[in-house]
N, C-alpha and C positions, 0 to 999 in steps of 0.2 A: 427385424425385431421391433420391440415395441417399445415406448420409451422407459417406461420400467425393467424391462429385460436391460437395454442397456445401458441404464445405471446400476443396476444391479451388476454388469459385466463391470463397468469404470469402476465401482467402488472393489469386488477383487482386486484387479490391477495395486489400486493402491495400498490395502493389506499386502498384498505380494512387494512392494518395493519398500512398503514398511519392515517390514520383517527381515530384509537383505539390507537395510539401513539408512534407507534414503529417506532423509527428511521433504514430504509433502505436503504442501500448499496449492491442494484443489481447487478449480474455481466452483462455488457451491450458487448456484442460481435460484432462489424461491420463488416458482409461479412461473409466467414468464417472464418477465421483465427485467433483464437484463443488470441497468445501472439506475439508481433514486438519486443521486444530489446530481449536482448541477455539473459538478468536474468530470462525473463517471457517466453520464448522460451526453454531456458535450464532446467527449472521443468518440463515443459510438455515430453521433451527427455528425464529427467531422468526415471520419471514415466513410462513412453512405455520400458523402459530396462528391466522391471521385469514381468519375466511370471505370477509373483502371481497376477498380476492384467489386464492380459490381453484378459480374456472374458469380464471383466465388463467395460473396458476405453473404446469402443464404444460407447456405450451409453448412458456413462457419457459424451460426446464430445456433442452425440444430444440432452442431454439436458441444455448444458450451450450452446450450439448456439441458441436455441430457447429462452433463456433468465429465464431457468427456476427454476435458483440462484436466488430469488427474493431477498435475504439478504445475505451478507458475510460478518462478521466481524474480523478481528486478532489483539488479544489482548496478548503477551507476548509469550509465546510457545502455547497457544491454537486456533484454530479457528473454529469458531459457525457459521452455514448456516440454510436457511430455502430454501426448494427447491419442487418445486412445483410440485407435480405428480397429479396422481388419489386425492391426494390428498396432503394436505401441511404437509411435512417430517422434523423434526429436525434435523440436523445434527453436530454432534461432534469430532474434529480431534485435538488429542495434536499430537505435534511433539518431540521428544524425542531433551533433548540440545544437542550438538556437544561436546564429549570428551574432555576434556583438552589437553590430551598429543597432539590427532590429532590436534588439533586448533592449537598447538604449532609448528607441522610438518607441517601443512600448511602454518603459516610464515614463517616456515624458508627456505618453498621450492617458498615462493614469495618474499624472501627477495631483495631487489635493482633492481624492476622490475613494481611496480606499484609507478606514480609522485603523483597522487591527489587523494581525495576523488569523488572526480566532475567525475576523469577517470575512476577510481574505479567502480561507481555508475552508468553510462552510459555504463558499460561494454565492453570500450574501454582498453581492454588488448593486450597482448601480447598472441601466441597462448601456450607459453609454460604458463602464467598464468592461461590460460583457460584451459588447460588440467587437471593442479594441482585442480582448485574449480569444475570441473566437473567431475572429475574423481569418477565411482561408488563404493560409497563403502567405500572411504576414503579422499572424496571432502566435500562442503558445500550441498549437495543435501542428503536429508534423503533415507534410504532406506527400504522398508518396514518394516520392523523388529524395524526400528526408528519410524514407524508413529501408531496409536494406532485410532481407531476411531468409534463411534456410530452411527446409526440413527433409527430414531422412527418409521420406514415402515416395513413392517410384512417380507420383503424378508429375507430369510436366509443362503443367500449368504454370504458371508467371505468377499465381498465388492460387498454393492449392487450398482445402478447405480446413486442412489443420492447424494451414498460421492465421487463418483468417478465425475460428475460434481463438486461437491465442489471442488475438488482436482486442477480440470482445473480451476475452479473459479480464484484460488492462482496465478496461473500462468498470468494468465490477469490482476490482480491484480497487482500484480510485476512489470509489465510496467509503472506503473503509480508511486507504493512506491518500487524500488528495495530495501530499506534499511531496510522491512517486512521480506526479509529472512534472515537476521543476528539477527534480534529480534527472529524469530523462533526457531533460534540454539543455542541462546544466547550467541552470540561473540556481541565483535566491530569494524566494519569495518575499526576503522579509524587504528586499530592496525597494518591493512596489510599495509597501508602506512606509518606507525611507523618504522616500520620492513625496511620497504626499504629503507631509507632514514639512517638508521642504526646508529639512536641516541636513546637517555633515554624514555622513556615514557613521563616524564615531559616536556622536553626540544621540543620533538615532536608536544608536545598535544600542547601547546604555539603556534610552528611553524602555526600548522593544522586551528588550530583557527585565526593567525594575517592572513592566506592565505585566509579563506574562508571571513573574513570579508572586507578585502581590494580589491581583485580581482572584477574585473568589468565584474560580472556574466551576466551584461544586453546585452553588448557587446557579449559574450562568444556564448551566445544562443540566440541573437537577439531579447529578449522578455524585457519587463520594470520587474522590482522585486518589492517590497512592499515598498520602500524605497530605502535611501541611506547607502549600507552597509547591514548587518544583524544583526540587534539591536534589542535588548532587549523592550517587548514595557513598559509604567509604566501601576504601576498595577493600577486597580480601583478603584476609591474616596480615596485614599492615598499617600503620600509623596512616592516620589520614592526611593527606600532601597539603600543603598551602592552597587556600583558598578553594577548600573543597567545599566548604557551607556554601559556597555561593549558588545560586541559580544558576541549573543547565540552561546553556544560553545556545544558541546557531541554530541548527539543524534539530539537537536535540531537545529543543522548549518548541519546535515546530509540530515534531512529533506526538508530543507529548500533551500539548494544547487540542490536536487533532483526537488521538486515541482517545482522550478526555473523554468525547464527546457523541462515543460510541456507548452504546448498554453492552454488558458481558454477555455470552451466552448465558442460559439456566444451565446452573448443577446439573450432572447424574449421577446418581446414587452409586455409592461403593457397595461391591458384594460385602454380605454381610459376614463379619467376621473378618474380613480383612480392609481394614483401614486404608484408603488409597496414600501413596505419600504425598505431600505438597511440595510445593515452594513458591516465596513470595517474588511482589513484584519488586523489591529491591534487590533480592537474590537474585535476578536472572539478570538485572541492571548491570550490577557489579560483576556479573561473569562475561557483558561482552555482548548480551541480547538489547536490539534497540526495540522499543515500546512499539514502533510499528508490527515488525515480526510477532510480537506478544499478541497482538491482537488478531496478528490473521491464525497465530496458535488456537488462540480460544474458537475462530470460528472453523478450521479445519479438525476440532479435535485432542490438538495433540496435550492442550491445558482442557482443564474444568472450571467452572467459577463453582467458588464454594461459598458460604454463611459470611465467611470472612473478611472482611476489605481488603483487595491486595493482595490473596492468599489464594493459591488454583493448586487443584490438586490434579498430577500427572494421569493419564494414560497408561495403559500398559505399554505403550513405546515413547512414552514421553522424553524420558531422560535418555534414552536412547537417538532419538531424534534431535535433541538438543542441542546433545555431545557431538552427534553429526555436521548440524547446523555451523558449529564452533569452531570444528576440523578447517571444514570449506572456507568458512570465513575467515579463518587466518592463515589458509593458504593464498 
């Protein structure tokens, strides 16, 4: 088939598993080119370093260009794919966490050389920081021996070509959440600007937190943000808990600094006559949706950007997909 034949097959697929309920997060590739920052560029480098996988990373390449990632999910150190061959394949990849000792060698060889999380996460380092988190072997990039992984297709290859698309999946992924690969290894990133700045953990976390909430991220990246600040939103049909004005701080000002810093997709048009319905980005905040997920919505589909700031109008399986989303995640 041709490559538009079969994207035109992946993209059924994924109607079809829309429609039966399953929230997907296709991998969607423009052109060929795989990953553009520097985070989602650098697993795909790492990956090509080891011969153990280099019969099958071709053709793992042609089938995330054809789209044929219909789903990719990462959830903690694991991630789950459905990827569409002869027929629709499972796919399963834990990634081993990152040592402690090394995590430890690794700040202390980034110590007083990375300013922000924002620099951090945009992969705007220094070349002596990107040798230390690239470096094979004893960087933040797994090496085969760290990554572990299944799928449900009859090949009996040692990596057939389904998980090795998944593989590329990650790395296009990573453009959009670079803060998916410290969840993978299970570090914190905010630790390496901890480190450099060469205060207490406490003292730091504070600093990290009054910076990402006072800093005029709109300016920064030319884009509006969800508000003013990065507040906490309140929660649903309830009084608001103590100290909820505060700044989302940890994981979730990580998120949030990153999403920043992406463009929405463009609107499309609602049939006429029928008004799509929306919901904002504090609405999906307060139900349990983290601002990373939101983004990869808007690029799979299942939001719209709209005129609005903050405001995306559903899909026809949007809030269907959502609700899905919600199930899973609190099981």
């Amino acid at each position: 088939m041709s490559v538009a034949e079969k994207r035109a097959q992946a993209e059924k697929k994924i109607k079809a598993l829309r429609k039966k309920g399953r929230v997907c997060l296709p991998v969607l590739i423009e052109k060929r080119t795989i990953a553009h920052t520097f985070w989602g560029k650098q697993w795909c480098d790492n990956l090509e370093q080891y011969s153990d996988y280099a019969n099958r990373l071709p053709r793992g390449r042609t089938y995330v260009r054809n789209g044929s990632v219909v789903d990719l999910q990462i959830e903690g150190e694991k991630i789950s794919a459905l990827v569409a061959g002869s027929s629709l394949y499972e796919v399963s990849i834990t990634i081993k966490a990152l040592a402690p000792a090394l995590w430890r060698t690794i700040l202390g060889d980034c110590a007083g050389k990375i300013a922000s999380l924002v620099e951090l996460l945009q992969g705007r380092l220094s070349s002596g920081v990107m040798a230390v988190v690239s470096q094979a072997g004893s960087g933040l990039f797994p090496t085969p021996r760290q990554i572990s992984f299944r799928c449900s297709c009859p090949d009996s290859a040692s990596m057939c070509k389904h998980v090795a698309a998944t593989l590329y999946g990650v790395g296009n992924r990573l453009d959009s959440a670079p803060e998916l690969l410290f969840q993978l290894r299970n570090v914190d990133p905010a630790e390496l600007v901890q480190t450099a700045v060469g205060m207490s953990l406490t003292q730091t976390q504070a600093d990290a937190e009054h910076n990402l909430a006072d800093t005029d991220l709109s300016a920064l990246f030319g884009i509006d943000l969800d508000g003013p600040g990065l507040t906490a939103p309140p929660p649903v049909g309830g009084a608001q808990p103590a100290g909820a004005d505060k700044a989302v701080t940890g994981k979730a000002a990580i998120g949030a600094a990153v999403a920043a810093a992406k463009p929405a997709a463009p609107a499309k048009p609602a049939k006429a006559g029928k008004p799509a319905k929306t919901v904002s980005a504090r609405e999906l905040t307060a139900r349990g949706v983290p601002t990373h997920m939101r983004q990869c919505w808007l690029k799979s589909g299942v939001l719209l950007a709209t005129d609005e700031r903050a405001v995306y109008a559903l899909a026809t399986h949007g809030e269907q997909a959502i609700a899905a989303y919600l199930v899973r995640r609190a099981s």
